[in-house]
Every structure is written in structure tokens, then in C-alpha cells.
C-alpha positions as CSV (number, residue, x, y, z in Angstrom):
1,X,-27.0,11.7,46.2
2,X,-29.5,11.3,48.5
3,X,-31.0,9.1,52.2
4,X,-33.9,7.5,53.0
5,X,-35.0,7.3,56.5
6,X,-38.1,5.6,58.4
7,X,-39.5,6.9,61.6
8,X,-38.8,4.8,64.9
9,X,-41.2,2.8,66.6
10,X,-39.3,3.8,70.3
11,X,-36.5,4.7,72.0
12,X,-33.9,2.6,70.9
13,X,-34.8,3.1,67.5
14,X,-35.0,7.1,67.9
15,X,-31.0,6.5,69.1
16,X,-30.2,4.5,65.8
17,X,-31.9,6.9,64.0
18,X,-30.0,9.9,65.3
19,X,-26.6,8.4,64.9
20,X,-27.3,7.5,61.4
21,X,-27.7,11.3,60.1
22,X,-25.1,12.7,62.6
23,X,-22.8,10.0,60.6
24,X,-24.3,10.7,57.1
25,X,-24.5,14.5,57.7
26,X,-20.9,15.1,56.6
27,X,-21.2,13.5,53.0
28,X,-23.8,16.7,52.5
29,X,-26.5,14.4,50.9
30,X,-28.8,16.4,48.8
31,X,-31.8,15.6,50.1
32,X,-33.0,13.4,52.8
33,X,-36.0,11.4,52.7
34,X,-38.6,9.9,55.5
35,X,-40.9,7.1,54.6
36,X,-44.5,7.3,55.2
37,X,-46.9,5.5,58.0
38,X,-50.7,6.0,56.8
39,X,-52.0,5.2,59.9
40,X,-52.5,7.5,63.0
41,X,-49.6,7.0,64.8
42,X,-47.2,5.8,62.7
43,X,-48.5,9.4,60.9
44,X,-47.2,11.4,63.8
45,X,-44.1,9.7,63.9
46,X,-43.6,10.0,60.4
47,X,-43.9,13.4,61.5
48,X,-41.7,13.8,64.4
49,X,-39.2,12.3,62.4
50,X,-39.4,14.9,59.6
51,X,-39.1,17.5,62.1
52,X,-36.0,15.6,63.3
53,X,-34.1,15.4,60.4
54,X,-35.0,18.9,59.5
55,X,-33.1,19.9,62.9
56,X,-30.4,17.9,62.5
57,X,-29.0,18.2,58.3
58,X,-28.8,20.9,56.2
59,X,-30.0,19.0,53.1
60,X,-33.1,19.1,52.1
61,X,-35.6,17.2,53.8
62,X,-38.4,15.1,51.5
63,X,-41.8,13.6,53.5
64,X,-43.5,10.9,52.0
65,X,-47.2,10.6,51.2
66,X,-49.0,7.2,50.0
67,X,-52.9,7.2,49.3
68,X,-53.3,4.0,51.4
69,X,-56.3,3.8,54.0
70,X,-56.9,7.9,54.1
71,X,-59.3,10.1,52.4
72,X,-58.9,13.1,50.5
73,X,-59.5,15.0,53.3
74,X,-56.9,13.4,55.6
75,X,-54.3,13.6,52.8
76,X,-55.1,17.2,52.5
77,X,-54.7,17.6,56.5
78,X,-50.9,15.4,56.2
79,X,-49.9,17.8,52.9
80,X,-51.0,20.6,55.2
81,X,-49.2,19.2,58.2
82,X,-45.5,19.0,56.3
83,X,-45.9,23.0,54.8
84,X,-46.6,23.7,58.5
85,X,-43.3,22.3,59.8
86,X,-41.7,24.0,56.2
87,X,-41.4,20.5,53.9
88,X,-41.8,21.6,50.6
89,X,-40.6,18.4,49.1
90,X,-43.1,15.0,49.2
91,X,-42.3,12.0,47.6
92,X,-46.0,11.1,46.6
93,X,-46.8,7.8,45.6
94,X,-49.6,5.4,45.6
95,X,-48.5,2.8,48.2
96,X,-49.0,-0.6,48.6
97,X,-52.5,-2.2,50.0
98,X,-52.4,-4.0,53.3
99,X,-52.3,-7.0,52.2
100,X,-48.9,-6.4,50.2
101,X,-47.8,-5.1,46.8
102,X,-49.3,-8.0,44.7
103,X,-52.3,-7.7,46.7
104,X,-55.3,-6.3,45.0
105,X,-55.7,-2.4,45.4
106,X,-58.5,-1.6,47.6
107,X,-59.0,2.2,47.2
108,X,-60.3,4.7,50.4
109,X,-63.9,5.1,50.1
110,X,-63.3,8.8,50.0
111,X,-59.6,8.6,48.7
112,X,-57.9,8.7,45.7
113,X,-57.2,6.0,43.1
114,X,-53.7,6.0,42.3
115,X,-50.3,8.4,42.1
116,X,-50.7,10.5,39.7
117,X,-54.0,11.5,41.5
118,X,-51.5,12.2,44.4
119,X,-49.6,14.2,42.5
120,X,-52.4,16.5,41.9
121,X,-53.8,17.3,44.9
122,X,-50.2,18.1,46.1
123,X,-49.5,20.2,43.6
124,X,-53.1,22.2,43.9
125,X,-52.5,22.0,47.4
126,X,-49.2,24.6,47.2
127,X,-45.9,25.3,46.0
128,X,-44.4,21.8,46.2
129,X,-41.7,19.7,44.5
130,X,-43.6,16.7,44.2
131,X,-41.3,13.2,43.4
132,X,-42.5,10.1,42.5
133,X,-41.8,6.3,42.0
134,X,-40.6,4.2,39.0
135,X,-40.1,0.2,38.8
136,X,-37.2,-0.4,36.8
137,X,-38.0,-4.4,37.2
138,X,-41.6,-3.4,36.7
139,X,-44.6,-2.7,39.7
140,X,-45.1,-5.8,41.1
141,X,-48.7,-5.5,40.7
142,X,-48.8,-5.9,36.7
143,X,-45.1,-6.1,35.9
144,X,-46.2,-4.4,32.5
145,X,-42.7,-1.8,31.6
146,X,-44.6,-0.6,29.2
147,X,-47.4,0.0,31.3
148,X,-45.2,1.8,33.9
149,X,-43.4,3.8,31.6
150,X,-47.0,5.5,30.1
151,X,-48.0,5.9,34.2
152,X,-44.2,7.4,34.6
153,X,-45.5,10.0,31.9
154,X,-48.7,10.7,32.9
155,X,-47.1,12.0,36.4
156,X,-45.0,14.2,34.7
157,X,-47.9,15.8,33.0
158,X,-49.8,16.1,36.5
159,X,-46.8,18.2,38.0
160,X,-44.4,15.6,39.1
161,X,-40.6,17.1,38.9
162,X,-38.6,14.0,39.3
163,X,-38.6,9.9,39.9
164,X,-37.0,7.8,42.4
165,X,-36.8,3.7,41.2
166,X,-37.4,1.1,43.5
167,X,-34.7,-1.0,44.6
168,X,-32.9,-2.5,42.1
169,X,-29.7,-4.7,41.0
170,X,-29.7,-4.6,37.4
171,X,-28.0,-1.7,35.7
172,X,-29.7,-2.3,32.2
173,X,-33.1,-2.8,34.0
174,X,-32.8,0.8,34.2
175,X,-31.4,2.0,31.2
176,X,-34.3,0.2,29.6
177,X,-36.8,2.4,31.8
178,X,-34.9,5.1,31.0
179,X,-35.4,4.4,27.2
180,X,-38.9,3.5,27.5
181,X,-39.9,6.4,29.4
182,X,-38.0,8.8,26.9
183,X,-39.3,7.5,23.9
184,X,-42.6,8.6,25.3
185,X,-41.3,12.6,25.5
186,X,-41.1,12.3,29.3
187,X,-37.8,14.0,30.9
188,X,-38.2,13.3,34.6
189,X,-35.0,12.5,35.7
190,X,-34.9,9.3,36.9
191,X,-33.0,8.8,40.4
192,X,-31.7,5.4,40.8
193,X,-32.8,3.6,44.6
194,X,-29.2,1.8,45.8
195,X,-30.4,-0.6,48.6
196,X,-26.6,-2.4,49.9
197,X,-26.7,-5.8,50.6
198,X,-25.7,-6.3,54.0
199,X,-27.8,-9.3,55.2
200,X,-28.7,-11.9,53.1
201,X,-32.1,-12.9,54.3
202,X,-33.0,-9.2,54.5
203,X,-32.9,-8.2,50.9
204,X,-34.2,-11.4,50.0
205,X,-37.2,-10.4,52.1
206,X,-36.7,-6.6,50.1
207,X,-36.6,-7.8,46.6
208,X,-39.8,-10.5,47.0
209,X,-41.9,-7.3,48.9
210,X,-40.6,-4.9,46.0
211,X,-41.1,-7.1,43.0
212,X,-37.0,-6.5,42.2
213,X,-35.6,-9.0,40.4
214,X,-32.3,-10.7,41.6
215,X,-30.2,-11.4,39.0
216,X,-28.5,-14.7,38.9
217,X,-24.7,-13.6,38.9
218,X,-25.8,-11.4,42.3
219,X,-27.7,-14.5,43.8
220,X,-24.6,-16.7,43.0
221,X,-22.2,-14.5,44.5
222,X,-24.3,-13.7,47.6
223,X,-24.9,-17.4,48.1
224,X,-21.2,-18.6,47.5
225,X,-20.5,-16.3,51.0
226,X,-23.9,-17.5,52.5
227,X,-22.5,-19.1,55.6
228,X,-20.2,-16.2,56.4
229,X,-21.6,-12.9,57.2
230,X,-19.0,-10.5,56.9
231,X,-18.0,-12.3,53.7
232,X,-22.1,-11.5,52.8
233,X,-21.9,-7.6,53.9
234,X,-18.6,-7.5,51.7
235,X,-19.7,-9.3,48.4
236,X,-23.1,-6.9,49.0
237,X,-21.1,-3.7,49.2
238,X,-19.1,-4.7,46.3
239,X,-22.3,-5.2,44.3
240,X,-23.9,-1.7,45.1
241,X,-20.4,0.1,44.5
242,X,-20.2,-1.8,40.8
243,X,-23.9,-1.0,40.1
244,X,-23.5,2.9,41.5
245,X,-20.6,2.9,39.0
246,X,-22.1,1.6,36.0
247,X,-25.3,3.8,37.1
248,X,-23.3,7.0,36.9
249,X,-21.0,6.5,33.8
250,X,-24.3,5.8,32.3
251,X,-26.3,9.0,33.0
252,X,-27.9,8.0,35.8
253,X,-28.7,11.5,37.8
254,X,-28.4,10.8,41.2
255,X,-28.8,8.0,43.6
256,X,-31.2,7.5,46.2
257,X,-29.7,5.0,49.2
258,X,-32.6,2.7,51.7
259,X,-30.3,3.4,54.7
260,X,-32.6,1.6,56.6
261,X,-31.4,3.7,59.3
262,X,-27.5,3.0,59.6
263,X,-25.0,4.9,58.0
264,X,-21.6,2.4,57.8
265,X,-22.8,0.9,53.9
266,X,-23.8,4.0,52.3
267,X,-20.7,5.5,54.2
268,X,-18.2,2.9,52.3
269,X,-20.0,2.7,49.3
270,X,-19.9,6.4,48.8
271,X,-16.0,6.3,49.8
272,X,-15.3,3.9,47.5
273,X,-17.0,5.7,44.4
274,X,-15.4,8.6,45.5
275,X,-12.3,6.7,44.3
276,X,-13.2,6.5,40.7
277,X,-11.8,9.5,39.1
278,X,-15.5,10.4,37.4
279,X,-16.9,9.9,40.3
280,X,-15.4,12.6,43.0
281,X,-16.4,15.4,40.5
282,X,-20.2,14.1,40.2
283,X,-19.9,13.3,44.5
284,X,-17.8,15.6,45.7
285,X,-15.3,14.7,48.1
286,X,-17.6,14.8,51.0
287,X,-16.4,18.0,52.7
């Protein structure tokens, strides 16, 4: 199992930040992931927030590296910058363009074209693990499987060691891209991205940025509880512990929980799996 993290924007966020691996610390993730800002200062803080959770777990730590708005050259400095503070894991994919994921991609003048170009030069660049995304509902830019599943491949033959799906709600969606991908002699294993409902309007917002589909049976029971927010954050947390379940008794290798920076869902889903015989051996028991 494994976090994602994003860097803060100030103080308060810093705090938040903090508290959330101090709690998530104890259920020995791992690895732990920070997301990636492309531009100048959200760059340092991605930074500074490496460093942070470097300092502060004794998982591994993961940066993130997107081709968005930099060049070659500035891509080599960041790959550069995260060997200096000892990151030997990046998460490289392409990103989305500014103007969102279904947005036309507008490459850097003097950057790279896509991820498995990424995957490259961060490979050439020194001894790496390089990750790298997959789409079990499809990338919203094309929503072509097939399509994704031949780019999934094509990854694995530039150096890529292992994938991490975007958020997701249906179990078979993955188990298709599982097959797909397979069928094509590609092994990555295939880390499944848990996001847990525990706002309504929030992963709304997620799925529609994302391109993840939301199945009817979820969007009926989130919406039954709509009014209710507790009621929302418990029907959520019941739908991620059900998916993590199915997930694992299916093969799934690991999963890979957005946080977004708080620690009390991932906690209770993870204590709750932990209750399914199969599942304390493949989680441990958090000690």
C-alpha cells in the first residue's frame, strides 16, 4: 500500500500536511508519493515537500515529474534536483495541459512529447525506479483502452518498472486493463489508485477532471445520503473498503490512496480491510 501527498501552498496547509504522515506513518506505507507543480514555485514546493516526507517516514518516498510547460533541460535540472535530496523513485508521467485533461496537448517548444519520452530521459538520466500512469476508465483525452493499453506497453519497454491507475470505482474496469495490457506481453504491475469518497461534490469534481467513470450503483448510493454528510463520508468509505476488497482477492498488487492530505479515510479503510482474514496477511497489521 502506498500515499499520495501534494505540497502546501502555506502555513496552514504545511500543518495539515504534517499531521497527515505523523498519523499515516504507523500503518508503514510502502512508499509515499508527492504530486508534481511544473511551475517555479509550486516546483520548490514540490520540493520542500519531498524533503519533508523524507524526514518524517521511513517508507519510501516517490517525486513526481510531468512534461507540462518545461523543457528538456529544466526536466533534466528537476530529475537532477530529486537524486540530490536522495529520491530515487519518480512517478513520471505526461501531465495534463493547462487548459485541463481534455484540453488539446500543447507540447514545450523544447520539451518532450509524451510519457514514455519521460520515462527515458529519467532512466538515461540515472539509476531510477521510474512509475508511471494507467486509465483503467480510459485517458480522458482519447478514451481509446486499447490505445492505452499499447502506450502502457511501450513504457514498459522504455524502462518503466511499474503503474499506478488513476482514480477509479469500477473493479472490472481494471481487470479489463489488466487483461488488455497482458495480452500484449506487458508485466508492469498495475497499482490500483483508491481515492475515498468523503465529500460529494469533491469527487464529483475528481472523476469529471480525471475522466473516471462513476458507476451508477455508486452515484445512487452517494446520492440517496446526499443531504447528510456524515451519511456521504460513510456510504464513500464503504465504497472504497468493498472496491479495495474486490481489488485484492483479484490480484490487484498494491493500492495507491489520493490522501489529499488527511489521514482519518485511508486510516479506516485500511482498518477495516485489515479485518478480512486475506487481507491482514497481504496488509499487515499495521505495527
Amino acid at each position: 500500500m502506498s500515499f499520495e501527498f501534494f505540497p502546501p501552498k502555506d502555513d496552514a496547509g504545511q500543518t495539515q500536511l504534517l499531521d497527515a504522515i505523523t498519523a499515516l506513518e504507523p500503518l508503514r506505507p510502502d512508499f509515499i508519493s508527492v504530486t508534481y507543480g511544473a511551475n517555479g514555485s509550486s516546483r520548490a514546493r514540490t520540493l520542500a515537500a519531498t524533503r519533508l516526507v523524507q524526514e518524517r517516514t521511513t517508507a519510501i518516498t516517490m517525486g513526481h515529474l510531468t512534461c507540462v510547460s518545461q523543457s528538456t533541460e529544466e526536466l533534466r535540472a528537476a530529475i537532477a534536483a530529486y537524486a540530490e535530496a536522495g529520491v530515487r523513485h519518480v512517478l513520471a508521467v505526461r501531465g495534463d495541459p493547462p487548459g485541463g485533461p481534455t484540453a488539446p496537448w500543447q507540447r514545450h517548444p523544447d520539451g518532450l512529447d509524451n510519457a514514455t519520452q519521460l520515462v527515458e530521459l529519467v532512466k538515461a538520466s540515472g539509476d531510477f525506479c521510474v512509475g508511471v500512469g494507467a486509465f483503467p476508465d480510459g485517458h480522458p483525452e482519447h478514451f481509446d483502452v486499447d490505445l492505452d493499453a499499447r502506450i502502457l506497453a511501450a513504457k514498459e519497454q522504455a524502462g518503466a518498472e511499474f503503474a499506478i491507475t488513476q482514480l477509479f470505482f469500477d473493479a472490472d474496469a481494471y481487470f479489463r486493463l489488466v487483461d488488455r495490457v497482458r495480452a500484449l506481453g506487458c508485466t508492469l504491475p498495475i497499482v490500483a489508485g483508491i481515492m475515498p469518497v468523503t465529500n460529494l461534490g469533491q469527487i464529483e469534481r475528481f472523476a469529471t477532471l480525471s475522466g473516471a467513470d462513476l458507476p451508477a450503483p455508486v452515484v445512487t448510493r452517494l446520492h440517496a445520503v446526499a443531504d447528510d454528510p456524515s451519511a456521504v463520508r460513510a456510504v464513500g468509505l464503504e465504497i472504497a473498503t468493498q472496491l479495495s476488497d474486490r481489488l485484492l482477492a483479484g490480484g490487484a498488487p498494491g493500492l495507491h490512496f489520493y490522501t489529499q492530505n488527511r489521514s482519518k479515510a485511508t486510516a479506516e479503510i485500511l482498518a477495516r480491510l485489515r479485518e478480512i482474514p486475506p487481507h491482514l496477511d497481504q496488509l499487515g497489521d499495521g505495527s
